[in-house]
C-alpha positions in Angstrom: 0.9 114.1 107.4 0.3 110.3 109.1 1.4 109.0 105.6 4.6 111.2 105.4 5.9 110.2 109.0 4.8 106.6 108.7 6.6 106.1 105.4 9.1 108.2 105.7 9.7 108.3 109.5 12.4 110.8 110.7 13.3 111.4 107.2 10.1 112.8 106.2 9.8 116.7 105.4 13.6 117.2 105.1 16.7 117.3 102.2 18.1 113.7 103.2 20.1 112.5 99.5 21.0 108.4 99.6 24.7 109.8 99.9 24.1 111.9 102.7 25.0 110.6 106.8 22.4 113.5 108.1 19.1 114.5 106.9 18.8 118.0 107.1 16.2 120.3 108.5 12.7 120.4 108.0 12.1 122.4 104.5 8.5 124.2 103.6 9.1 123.1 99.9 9.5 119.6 100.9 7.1 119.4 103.3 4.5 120.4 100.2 5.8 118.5 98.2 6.1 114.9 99.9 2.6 115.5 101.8 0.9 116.2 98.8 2.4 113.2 96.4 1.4 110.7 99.6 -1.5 112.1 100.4 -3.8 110.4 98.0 -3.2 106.6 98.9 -4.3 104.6 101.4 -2.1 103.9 104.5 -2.3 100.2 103.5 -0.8 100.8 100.3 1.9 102.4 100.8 2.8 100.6 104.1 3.7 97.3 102.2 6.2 99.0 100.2 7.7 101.4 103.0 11.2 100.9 102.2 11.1 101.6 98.4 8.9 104.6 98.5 11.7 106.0 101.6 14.3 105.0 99.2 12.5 106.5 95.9 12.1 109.9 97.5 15.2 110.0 99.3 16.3 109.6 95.4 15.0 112.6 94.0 16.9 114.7 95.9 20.0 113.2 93.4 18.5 114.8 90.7 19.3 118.4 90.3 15.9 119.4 89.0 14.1 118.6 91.7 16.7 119.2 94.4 17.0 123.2 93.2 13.0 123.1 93.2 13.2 122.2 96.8 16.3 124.5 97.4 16.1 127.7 95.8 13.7 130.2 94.3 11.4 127.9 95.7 7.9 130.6 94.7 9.0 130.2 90.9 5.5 128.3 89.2 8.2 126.1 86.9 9.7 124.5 90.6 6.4 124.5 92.2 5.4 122.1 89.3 8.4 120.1 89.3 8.3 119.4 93.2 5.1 118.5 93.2 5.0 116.4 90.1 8.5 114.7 90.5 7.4 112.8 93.9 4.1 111.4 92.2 5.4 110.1 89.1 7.8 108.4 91.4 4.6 107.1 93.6 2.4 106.1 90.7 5.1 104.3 89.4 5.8 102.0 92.2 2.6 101.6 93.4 0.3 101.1 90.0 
């Protein structure tokens, strides 16, 4: 949870698209799935590159996959998968 709200700030936990003026409110779905891609790296790792990991995730939501996995029929395996495996790629990727 430190990781989520030191990266991500008030943003963290909630629907917030690049697009959009106001994040929405906190969401269970997202809340799983951004503490669980962040929780496995050191603080120090991730707090170097702050801004593109806010701006990586904040990116997700503008891709309909994993914005319905974190809207609706959120308890179907398939978009429990996708949420959670989405936000890691995007991690690994940036940070390996």
């Amino acid at each position: 949870m430190v990781n989520c709200t030191t990266v991500l700030e008030n943003g963290a936990f909630r629907r917030w698209p690049p697009t959009a003026s106001r994040r929405g409110p906190i969401n269970r779905a997202i809340f799983e799935s951004q503490a669980l891609a962040l929780a496995n790296w050191d603080i120090e790792v991730l707090l170097p590159r702050k801004e593109s990991i806010a701006s990586a995730l904040r990116s997700l939501f503008e891709n309909p996959e994993y914005d319905d996995a974190v809207r609706s029929g959120t308890g179907d395996v398939r978009k429990v998968e996708r949420r959670l495996e989405m936000p890691r790629k995007v991690l690994d990727e940036l940070l390996r």
